[in-house]
C-alpha positions in Angstrom: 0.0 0.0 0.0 2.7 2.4 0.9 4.6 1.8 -2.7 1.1 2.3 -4.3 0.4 5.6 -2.2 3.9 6.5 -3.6 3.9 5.9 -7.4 0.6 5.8 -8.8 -0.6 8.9 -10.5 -4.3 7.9 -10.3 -6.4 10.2 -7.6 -4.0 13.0 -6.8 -5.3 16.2 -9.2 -7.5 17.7 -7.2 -5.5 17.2 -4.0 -2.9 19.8 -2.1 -0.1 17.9 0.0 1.5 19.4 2.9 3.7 18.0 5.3 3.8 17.2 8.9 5.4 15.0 11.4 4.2 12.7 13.9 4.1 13.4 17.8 4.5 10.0 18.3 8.0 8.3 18.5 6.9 4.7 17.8 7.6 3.3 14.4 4.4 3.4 12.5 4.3 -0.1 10.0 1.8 0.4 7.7 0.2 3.8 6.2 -3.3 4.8 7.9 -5.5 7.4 6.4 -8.5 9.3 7.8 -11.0 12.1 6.4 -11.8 14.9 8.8 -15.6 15.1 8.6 -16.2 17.3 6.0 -14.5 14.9 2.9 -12.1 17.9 2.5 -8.8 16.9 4.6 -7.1 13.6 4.1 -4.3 12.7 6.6 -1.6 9.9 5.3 1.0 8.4 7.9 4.4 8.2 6.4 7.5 5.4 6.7 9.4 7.9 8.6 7.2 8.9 11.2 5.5 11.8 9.9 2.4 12.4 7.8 1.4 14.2 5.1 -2.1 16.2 4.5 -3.9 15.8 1.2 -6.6 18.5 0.3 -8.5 20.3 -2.3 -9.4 23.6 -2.4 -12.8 23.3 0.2 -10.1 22.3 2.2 -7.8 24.8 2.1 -10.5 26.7 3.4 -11.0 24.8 6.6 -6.8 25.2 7.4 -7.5 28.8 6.8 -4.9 29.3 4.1 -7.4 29.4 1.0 -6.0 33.1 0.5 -2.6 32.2 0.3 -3.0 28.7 -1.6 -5.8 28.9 -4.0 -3.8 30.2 -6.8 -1.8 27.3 -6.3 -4.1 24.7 -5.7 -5.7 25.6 -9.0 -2.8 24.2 -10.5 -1.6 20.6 -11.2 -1.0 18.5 -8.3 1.3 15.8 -6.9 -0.5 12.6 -8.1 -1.5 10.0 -5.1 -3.2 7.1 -5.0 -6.1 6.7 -2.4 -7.9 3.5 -2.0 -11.2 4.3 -3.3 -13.0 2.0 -0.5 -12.0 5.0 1.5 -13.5 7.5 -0.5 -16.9 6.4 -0.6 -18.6 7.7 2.1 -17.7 11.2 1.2 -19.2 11.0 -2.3 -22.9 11.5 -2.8 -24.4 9.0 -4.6 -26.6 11.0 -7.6 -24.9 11.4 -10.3 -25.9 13.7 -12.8 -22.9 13.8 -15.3 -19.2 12.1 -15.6 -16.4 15.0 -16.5 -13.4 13.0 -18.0 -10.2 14.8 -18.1 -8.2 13.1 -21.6 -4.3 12.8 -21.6 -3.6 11.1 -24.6 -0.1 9.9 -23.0 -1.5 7.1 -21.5 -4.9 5.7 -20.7 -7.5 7.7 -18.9 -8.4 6.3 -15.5 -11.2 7.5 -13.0 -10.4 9.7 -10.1 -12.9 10.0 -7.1 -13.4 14.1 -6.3 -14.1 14.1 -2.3 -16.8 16.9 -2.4 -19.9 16.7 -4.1 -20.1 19.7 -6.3 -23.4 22.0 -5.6 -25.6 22.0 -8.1 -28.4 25.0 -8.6 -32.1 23.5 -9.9 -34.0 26.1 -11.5 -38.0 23.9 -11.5 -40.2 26.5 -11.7 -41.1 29.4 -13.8 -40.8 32.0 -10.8 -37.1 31.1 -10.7 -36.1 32.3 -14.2 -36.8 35.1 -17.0 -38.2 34.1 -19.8 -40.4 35.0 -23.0 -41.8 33.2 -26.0 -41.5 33.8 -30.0 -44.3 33.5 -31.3 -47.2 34.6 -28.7 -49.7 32.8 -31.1 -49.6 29.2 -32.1 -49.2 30.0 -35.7 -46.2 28.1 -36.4 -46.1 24.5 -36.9 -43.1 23.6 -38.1 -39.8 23.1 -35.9 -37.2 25.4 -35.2 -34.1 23.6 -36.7 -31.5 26.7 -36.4 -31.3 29.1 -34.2 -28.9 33.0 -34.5 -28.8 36.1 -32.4 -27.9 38.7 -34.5 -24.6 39.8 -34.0 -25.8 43.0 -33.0 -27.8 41.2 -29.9 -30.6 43.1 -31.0 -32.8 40.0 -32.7 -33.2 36.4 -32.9 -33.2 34.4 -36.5 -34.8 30.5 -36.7 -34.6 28.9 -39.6 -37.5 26.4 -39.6 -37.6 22.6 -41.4 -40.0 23.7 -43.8 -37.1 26.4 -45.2 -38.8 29.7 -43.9 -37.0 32.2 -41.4 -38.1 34.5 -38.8 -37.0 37.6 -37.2 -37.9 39.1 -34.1 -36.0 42.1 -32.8 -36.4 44.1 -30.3 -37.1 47.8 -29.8 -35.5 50.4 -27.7 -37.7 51.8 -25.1 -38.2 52.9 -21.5 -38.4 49.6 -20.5 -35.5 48.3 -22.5 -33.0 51.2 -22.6 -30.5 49.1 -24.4 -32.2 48.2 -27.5 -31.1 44.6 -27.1 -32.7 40.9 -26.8 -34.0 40.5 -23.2 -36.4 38.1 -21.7 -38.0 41.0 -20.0 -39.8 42.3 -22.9 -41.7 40.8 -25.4 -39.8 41.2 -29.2 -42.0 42.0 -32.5 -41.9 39.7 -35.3 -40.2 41.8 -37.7 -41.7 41.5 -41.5 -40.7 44.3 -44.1 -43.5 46.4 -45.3 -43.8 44.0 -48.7 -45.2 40.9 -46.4 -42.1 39.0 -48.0 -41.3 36.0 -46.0 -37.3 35.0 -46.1 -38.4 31.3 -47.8 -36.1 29.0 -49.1 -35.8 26.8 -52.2 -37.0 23.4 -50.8 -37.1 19.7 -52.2 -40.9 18.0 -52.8 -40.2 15.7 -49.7 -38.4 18.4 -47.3 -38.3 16.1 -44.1 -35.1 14.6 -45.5 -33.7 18.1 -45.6 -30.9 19.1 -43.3 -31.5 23.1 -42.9 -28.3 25.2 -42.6 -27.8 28.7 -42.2 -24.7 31.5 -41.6 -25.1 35.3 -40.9 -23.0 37.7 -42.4 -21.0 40.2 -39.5 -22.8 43.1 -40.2 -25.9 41.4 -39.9 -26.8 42.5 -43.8 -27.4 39.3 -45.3 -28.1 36.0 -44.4 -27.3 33.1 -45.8 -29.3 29.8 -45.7 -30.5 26.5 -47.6 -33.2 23.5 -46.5 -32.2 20.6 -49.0 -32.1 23.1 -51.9 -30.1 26.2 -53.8 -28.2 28.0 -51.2 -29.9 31.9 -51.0 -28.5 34.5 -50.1 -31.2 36.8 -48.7 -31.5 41.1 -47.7 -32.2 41.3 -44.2 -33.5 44.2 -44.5 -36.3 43.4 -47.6 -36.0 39.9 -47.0 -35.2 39.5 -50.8 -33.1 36.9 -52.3 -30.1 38.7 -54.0 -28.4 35.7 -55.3 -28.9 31.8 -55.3 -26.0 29.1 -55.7 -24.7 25.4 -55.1 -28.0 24.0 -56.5 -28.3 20.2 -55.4 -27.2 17.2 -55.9 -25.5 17.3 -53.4 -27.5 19.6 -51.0 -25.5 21.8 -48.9 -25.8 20.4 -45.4 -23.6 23.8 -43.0 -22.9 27.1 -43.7 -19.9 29.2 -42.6 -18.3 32.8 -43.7 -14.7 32.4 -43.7 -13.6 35.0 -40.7 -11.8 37.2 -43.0 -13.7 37.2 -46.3 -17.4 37.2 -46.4 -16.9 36.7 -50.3 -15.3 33.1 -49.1 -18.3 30.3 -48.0 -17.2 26.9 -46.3 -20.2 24.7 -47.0 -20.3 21.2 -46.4 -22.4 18.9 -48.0 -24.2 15.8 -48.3 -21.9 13.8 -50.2 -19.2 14.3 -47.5 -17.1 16.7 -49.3 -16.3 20.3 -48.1 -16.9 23.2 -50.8 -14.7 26.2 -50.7 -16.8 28.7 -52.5 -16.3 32.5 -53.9 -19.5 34.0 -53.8 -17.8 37.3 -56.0 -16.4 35.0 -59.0 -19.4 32.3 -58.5 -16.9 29.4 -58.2 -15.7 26.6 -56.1 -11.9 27.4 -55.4 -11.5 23.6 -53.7 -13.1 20.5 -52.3 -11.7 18.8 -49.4 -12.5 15.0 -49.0 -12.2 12.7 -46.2 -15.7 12.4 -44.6 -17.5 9.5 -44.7 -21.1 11.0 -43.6 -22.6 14.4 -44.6 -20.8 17.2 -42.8 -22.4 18.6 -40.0 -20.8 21.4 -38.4 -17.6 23.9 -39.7 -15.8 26.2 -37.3 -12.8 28.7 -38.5 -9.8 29.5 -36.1 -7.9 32.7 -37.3 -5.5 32.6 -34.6 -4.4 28.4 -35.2 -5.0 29.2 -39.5 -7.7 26.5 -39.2 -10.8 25.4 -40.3 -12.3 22.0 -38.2 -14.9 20.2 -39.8 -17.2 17.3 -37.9 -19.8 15.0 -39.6 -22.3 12.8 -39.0 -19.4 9.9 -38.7 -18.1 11.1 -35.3 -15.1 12.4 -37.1 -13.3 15.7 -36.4 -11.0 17.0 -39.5 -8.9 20.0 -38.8 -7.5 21.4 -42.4 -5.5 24.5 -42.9 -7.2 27.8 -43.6 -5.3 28.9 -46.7 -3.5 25.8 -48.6 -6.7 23.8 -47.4 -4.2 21.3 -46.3 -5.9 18.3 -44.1 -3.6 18.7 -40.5 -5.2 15.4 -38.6 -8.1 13.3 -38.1 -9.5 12.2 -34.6 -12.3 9.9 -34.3 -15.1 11.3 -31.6 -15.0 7.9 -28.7 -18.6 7.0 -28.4 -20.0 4.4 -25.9 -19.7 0.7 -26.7 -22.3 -0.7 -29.3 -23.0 3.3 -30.5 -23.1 3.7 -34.1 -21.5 6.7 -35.3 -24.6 8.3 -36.7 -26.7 11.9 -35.3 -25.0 15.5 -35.4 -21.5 16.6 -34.4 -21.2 20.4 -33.9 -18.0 22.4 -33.5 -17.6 26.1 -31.9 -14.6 27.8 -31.2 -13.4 29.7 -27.8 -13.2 33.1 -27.5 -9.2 32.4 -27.4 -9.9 30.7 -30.6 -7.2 27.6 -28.9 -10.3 25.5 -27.5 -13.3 24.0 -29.2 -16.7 22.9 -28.2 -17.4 19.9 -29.8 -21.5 18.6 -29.1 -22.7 15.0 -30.0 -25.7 13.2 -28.4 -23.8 11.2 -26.4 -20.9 13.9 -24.9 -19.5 17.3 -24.6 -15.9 17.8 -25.1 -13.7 20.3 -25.0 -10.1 19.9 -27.4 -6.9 22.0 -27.4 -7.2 22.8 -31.0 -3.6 23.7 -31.6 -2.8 20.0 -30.4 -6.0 19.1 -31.9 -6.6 16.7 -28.6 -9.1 16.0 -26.4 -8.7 17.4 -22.9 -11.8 17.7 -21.0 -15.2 15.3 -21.5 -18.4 15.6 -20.1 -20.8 12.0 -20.6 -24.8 12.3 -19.2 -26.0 10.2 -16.4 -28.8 9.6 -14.3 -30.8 13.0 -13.7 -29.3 13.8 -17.0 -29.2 10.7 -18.9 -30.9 11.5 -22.4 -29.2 12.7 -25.3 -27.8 16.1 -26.2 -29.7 17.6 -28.7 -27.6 21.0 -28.8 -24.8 23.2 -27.4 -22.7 26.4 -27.3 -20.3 28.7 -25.5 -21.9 31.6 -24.1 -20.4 34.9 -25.3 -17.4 34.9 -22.6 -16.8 31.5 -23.7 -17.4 31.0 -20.1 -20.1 29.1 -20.0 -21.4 26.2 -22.2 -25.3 25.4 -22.9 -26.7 22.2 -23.4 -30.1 21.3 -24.3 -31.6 17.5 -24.0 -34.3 15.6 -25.4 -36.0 15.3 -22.4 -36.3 19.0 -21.9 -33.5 19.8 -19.5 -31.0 22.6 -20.2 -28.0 22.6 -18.6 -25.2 25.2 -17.6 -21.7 24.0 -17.4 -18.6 26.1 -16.6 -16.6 25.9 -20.0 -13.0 25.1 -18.3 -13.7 21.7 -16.6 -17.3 20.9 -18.2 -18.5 21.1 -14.3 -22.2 21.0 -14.5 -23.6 24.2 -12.3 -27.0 24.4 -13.1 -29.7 22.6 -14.6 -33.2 23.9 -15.9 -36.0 21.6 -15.8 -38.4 22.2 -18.4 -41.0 22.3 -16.1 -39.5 26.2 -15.6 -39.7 27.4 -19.0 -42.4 25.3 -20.7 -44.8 23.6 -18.2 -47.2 20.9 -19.8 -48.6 19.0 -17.0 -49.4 15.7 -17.6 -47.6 15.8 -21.1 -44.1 15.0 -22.3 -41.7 17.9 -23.0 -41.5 19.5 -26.4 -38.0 18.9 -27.6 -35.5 21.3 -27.5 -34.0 21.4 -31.0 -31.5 24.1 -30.8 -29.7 26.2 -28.7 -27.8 29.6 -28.9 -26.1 32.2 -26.1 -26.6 36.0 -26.8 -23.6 37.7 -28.4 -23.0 40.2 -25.6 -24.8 38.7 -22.4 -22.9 35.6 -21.2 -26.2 34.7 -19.2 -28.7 34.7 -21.9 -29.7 32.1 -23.9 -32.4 31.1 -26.7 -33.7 27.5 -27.4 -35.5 26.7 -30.2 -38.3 24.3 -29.9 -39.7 21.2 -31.9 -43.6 23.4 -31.6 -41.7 26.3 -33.6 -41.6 28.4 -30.5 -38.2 30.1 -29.0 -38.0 30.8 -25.9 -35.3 33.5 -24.6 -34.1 32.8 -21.1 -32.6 34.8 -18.4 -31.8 34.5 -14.5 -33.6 35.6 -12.3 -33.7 39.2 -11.3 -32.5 38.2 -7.9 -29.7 35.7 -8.9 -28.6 37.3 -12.3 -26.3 34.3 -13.2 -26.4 30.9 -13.4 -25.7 28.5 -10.5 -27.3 31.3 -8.2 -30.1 29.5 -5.7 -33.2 31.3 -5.6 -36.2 29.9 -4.2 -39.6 29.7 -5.6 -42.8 31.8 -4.6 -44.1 30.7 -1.4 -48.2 31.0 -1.4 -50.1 32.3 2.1 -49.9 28.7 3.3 -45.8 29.3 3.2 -46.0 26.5 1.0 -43.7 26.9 -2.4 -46.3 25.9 -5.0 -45.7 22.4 -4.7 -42.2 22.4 -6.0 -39.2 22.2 -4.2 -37.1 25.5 -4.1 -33.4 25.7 -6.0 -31.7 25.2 -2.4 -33.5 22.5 -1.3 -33.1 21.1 -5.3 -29.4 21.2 -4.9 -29.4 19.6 -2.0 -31.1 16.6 -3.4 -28.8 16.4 -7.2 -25.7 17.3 -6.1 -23.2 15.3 -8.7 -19.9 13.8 -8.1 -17.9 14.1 -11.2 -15.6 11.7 -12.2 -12.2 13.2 -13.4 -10.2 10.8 -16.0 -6.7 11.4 -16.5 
């Protein structure tokens, strides 16, 4: 056991050591170990008499030195091996999510965390902000992408049947700014022609994969549903040019950074289209896909563009030469067929990427072009991932689910800090939840989010007034009675879901 407590790097990265010695004279034999009562401190008896002291950061609190230390105790630790027998009873036993931490220099292997990280619940309505595009059921068809405008001022969904709306919203008493908030209600916003922004669509448009890109200054917008890309006037909502009629249908849209004149679209077949809108021509293809591509993300800073498809493959190519860099293969679960979306996003450092499948949120070092952080549902949220991005900060990552759930993860680790039941933004009683399809962070306020939904509805979402970020308790309306509306408040919620996350290394 001692050799074990002395070599193995399994357990020891999110533990502090310091030293001590023993009052005792007599020889100690064999290692003990104890927890003091919290889970925080760890004491180890060593060979010569002494002992060491193993903590985390909750701990460094309780010696008093968090001030001091916490700068470095966010860093990497000494690795130790504890028995995990001797971790158990510290570790609650919901689980909510398993955060993998990837070195690709040898295989990953579980650590136990000794705390149970708190985890907010927003369940009720009262607990969050929140308003709802359309305030008329006169959609019917689902909202399959979802924009802010780069301004912040409106939301564009582009829905599977190929037509896009707009709702922006106004500047007023009541919203001094001018910009999206889920305080005030936004106007669907139609030019005075009654044009609709419609796109070119196939006779059997369910097979369609929608894809859409907006341009920086929010002019033009370009989009296709299984037909010609068309590139439409925000302002008149008319179509100023059409390209890249199918076979094969265009499948994700993306400006390059530098030159709107320069489209990356990805398409059906599996190839990737590098296309000059001003000479109407296809400069280069890049091939190595085996699915249709579903997500494209430019890096100025690494000269890179990454490309995922619906094969659970990442490609990373170079930005000019269009040069293919490497290849990584996504890991999914055992028996999991590498089928459904893979989306990509970049940091605001433009280093890290988001990458979203159904089964897992990652987080890779682009300029490596490795996986260093993974995030796999469990239990409270066990069903697929239908949707994520950074918010604006890159700060924070959204997640939506097919059962409903939203979740709120701080971006560095993929530590789950929130979670929003749909019963707080859409309650159906006695009725499933309507899928979440699609989900989207406003370009200025890292705590506001949009999700767009399968009924064609969006719904922008805030914190409360009271908490005004994620992660922040605060506890529902209590009626006369004192009773809270017969839902358990965010506190009380945490207390109950608290998730131990499992770190890999």
């Amino acid at each position: 056991m001692a050799a074990a407590l002395e070599s193995s790097p399994e357990v020891g990265s999110s533990m502090k050591i310091m030293d001590g010695f023993a009052t005792s004279s007599t020889a100690i034999n064999l290692p003990r170990l104890r927890f003091n009562k919290e889970g925080n401190l760890l004491a180890v008896t060593t060979a010569d008499n002494g002992f060491k002291i193993l903590t985390n950061a909750d701990g460094l609190r309780t010696l008093g030195a968090y001030e001091v230390l916490s700068y470095e105790a966010s860093k990497a630790f000494i690795d130790m091996k504890v028995p995990t027998s001797a971790m158990v009873s510290s570790m609650s036993p919901a689980s909510i999510g398993k955060v993998e931490h990837m070195d690709t220099d040898s295989p990953a292997r579980p650590t136990p965390v000794h705390k149970p990280l708190e985890l907010t619940e927003i369940v009720d309505p009262t607990q969050c902000r929140q308003v709802t595009m359309p305030d008329s059921k006169d959609s019917v068809s689902k909202v399959a992408r979802l924009l802010y405008t780069n301004s912040g001022v409106g939301v564009l969904a582009l829905e599977a049947n190929g037509v896009q709306r707009l709702w922006k919203w106004s500047r007023n008493e009541q919203n001094p700014t001018g910009k999206a908030t889920a305080s005030v209600t936004p106007q669907h916003w139609q030019p005075n022609s009654g044009l609709l922004m419609a796109n070119d669509v196939p006779e059997n448009p369910e097979t369609a994969v929608p894809c859409i890109a907006l341009s920086k200054n929010d002019s033009y917008v370009k989009s296709a549903c299984g037909g010609k890309v068309s590139l439409f006037n925000m302002m008149t909502f008319k179509v100023m040019t059409t390209f890249m009629p199918p076979p094969p249908a265009s499948t994700f849209l993306a400006f390059h950074p530098q030159d709107n004149n320069i489209i990356a679209i990805g398409m059906e077949d599996s190839s990737i289209h590098i296309y000059n809108v001003r000479v109407d021509e296809v400069k280069t293809k890049l091939k190595g896909h085996q699915k249709h591509i579903t997500g494209l993300a430019f890096s100025t800073a690494l000269n890179t563009l990454v490309s995922s498809g619906a094969d659970a493959q990442l490609f990373f190519w170079t930005a000019d030469s269009w040069e293919k860099k490497k290849s990584s293969v996504i890991q999914l679960p055992p028996g999991k067929a590498p089928v459904g979306d893979t989306r990509v996003q970049f940091h605001n450092d433009q280093i890290h990427l988001l990458v979203s499948h159904e089964t897992q949120l990652a987080i890779y070092d682009a300029s490596k072009m490795e996986c260093i952080h993974k995030w796999v549902p469990q239990e409270a949220l066990s069903s697929p991932i239908t949707s994520a991005s950074y918010s604006c900060n890159s700060q924070l990552v959204y997640a939506s689910f097919t059962d409903g759930n939203i979740a709120v993860f701080d971006a560095e680790s993929l530590r789950l800090r929130c979670r929003i039941a749909p019963s707080a933004y859409m309650p159906q009683p006695n009725s499933a939840p309507i899928i979440p399809q699609v989900i989207t962070a406003h370009p200025q306020e890292p705590n506001q989010l949009a999700v767009g939904l399968a009924d064609g509805s969006v719904k922008v979402i805030e914190p409360s007034e009271a908490s005004r970020r994620w992660g922040v308790g605060v506890a529902v309306t209590a009626d006369k009675s004192g009773a809270e509306n017969g839902r358990p408040s965010s506190s009380s919620a945490a207390n109950n879901s608290t998730s131990d996350h499992q770190i890999q290394r």
